[in-house]
C-alpha positions as CSV (number, residue, x, y, z in Angstrom):
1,X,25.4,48.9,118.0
2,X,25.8,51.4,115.0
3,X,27.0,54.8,115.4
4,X,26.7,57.7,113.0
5,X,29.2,60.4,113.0
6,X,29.0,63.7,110.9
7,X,32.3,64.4,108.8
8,X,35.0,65.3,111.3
9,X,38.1,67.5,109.7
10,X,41.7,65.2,110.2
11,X,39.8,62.1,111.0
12,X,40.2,60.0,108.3
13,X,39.0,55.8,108.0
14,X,42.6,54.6,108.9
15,X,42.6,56.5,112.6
16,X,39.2,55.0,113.1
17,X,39.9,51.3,112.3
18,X,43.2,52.1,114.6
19,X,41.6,53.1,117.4
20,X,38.7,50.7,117.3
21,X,40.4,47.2,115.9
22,X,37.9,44.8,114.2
23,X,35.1,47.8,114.3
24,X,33.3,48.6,110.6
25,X,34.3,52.1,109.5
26,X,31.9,53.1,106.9
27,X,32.7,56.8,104.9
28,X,29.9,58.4,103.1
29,X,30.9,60.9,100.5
30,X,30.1,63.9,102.6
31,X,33.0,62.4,104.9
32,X,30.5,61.6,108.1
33,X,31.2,58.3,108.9
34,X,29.6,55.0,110.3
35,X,31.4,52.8,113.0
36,X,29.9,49.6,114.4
37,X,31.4,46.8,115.9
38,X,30.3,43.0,115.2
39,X,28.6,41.4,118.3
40,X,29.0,37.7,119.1
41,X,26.0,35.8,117.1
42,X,26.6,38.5,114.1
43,X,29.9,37.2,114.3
44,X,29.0,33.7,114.1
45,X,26.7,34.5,111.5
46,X,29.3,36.7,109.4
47,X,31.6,33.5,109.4
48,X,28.8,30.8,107.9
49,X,28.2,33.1,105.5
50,X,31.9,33.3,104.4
51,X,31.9,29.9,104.6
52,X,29.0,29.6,102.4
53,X,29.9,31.8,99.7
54,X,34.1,30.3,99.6
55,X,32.4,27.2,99.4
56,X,30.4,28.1,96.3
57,X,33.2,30.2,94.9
58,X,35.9,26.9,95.0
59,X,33.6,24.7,93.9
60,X,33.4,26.5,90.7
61,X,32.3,30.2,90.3
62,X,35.2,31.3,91.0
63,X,35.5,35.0,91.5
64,X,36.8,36.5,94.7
65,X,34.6,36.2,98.3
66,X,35.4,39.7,100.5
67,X,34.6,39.8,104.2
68,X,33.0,42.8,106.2
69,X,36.5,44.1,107.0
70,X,36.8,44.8,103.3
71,X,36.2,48.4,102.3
72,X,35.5,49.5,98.8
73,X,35.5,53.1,96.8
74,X,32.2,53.4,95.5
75,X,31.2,56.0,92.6
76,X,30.6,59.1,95.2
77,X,33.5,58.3,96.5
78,X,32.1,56.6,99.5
79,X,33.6,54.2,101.2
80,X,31.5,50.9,101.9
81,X,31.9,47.7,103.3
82,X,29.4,44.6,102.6
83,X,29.3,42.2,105.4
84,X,30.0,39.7,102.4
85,X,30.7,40.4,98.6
86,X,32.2,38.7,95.5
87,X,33.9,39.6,92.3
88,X,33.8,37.8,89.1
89,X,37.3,36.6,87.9
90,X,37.4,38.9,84.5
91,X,36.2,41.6,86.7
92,X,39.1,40.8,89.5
93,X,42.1,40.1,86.9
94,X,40.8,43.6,85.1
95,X,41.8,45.6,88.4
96,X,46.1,47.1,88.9
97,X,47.4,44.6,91.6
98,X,49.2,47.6,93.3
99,X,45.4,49.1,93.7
100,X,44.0,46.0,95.5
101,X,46.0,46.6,98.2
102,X,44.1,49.9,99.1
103,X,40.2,50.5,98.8
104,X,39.6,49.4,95.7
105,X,37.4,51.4,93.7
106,X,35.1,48.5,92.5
107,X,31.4,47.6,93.0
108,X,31.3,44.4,93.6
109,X,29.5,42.0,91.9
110,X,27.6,40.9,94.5
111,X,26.7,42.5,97.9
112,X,25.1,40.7,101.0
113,X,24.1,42.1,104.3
114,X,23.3,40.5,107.4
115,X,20.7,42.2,109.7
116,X,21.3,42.1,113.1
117,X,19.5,42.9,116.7
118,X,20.5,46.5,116.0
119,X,19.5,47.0,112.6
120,X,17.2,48.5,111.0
121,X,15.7,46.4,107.8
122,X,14.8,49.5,106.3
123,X,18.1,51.1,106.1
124,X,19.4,48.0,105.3
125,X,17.5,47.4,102.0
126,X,18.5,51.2,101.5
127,X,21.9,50.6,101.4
128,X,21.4,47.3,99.1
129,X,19.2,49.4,96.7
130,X,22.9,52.0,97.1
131,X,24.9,48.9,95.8
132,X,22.9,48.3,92.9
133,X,22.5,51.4,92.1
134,X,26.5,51.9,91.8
135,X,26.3,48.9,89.8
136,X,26.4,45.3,91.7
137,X,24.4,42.7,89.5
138,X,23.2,41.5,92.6
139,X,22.2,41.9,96.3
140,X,20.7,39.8,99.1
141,X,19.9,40.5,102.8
142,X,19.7,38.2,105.2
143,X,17.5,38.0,108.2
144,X,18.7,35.4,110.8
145,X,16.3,36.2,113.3
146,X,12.9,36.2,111.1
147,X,14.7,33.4,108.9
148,X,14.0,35.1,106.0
149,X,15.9,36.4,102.9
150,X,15.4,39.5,100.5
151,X,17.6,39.6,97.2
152,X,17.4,42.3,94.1
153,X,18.6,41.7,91.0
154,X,20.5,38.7,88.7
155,X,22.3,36.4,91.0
156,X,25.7,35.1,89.4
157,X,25.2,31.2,88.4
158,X,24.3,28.6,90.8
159,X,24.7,31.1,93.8
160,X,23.7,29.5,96.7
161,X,20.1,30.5,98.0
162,X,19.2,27.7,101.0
163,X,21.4,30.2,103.9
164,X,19.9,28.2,106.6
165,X,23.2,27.2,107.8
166,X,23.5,31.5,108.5
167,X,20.7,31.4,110.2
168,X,21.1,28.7,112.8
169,X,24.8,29.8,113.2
170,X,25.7,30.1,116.5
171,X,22.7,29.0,117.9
């Protein structure tokens, strides 16, 4: 379940994760913020997808695979989190070391969302269209439960596009 909360002076996305361990804390520029926690079959489906896209990655691409815990500054000054992403190596290396250990403020090459029971496609695709707006080369969404797949834009070479094994995860 996703919860919307309008900007709240002192509360910052540090007191949030805190307080809600292994939640999504999402920051919109305006500082309202967005908290939802991963249910059991997202879960399941969040790790084939890592799996997936690591597996790609290592067998050549290369690049950098980020999981849904992973926040990152984008343009506005948001604060976003993909429930998978990837950066290219010259894009990775270009970034100060000390910074990476913070909220990077990097769109990343690519940006892929999972829907689940809760979600709304619509605000989904919203948020992809966001991404490429700020600047990601590429964005997919994928639907477990209609078993179906939306991307937008160039897709880095040889990225995988058969995500049945998301789909059936967990099932």
């Amino acid at each position: 379940m996703m919860a919307h909360f309008p900007a709240a002076p002192g509360i910052d996305v540090e007191t949030i994760a805190k307080a809600n361990p292994g939640w999504k804390v999402e920051v919109e520029a305006d500082g309202s913020f967005t908290v939802s926690p991963t249910g059991s079959i997202s879960g399941a489906h969040d790790a084939e997808l890592m799996w997936l896209l690591l597996d790609w990655s290592r067998a050549g691409a290369g690049g950098v695979v980020f999981g849904s815990s992973t926040g990152f500054t984008m343009p506005d000054g948001s604060l976003l989190s993909p429930d998978a992403s990837w950066i290219a190596d010259e894009r990775w290396r270009a970034t100060d070391p000390k910074e990476r250990m913070g909220y990077l403020a990097i769109v990343p090459d690519v940006c892929v969302e999972i829907v689940s029971a809760t979600d709304r496609v619509g605000e989904l695709t919203a948020k992809l269209q966001r991404y490429r707006g700020y600047g990601a080369a590429y964005v997919v969404m994928i639907d477990p439960l209609r078993r179906r797949t939306w991307s937008d834009g160039t897709p880095p070479p040889d990225f995988p596009s058969d995500f049945s094994s998301v789909y059936d995860a967990g099932s």
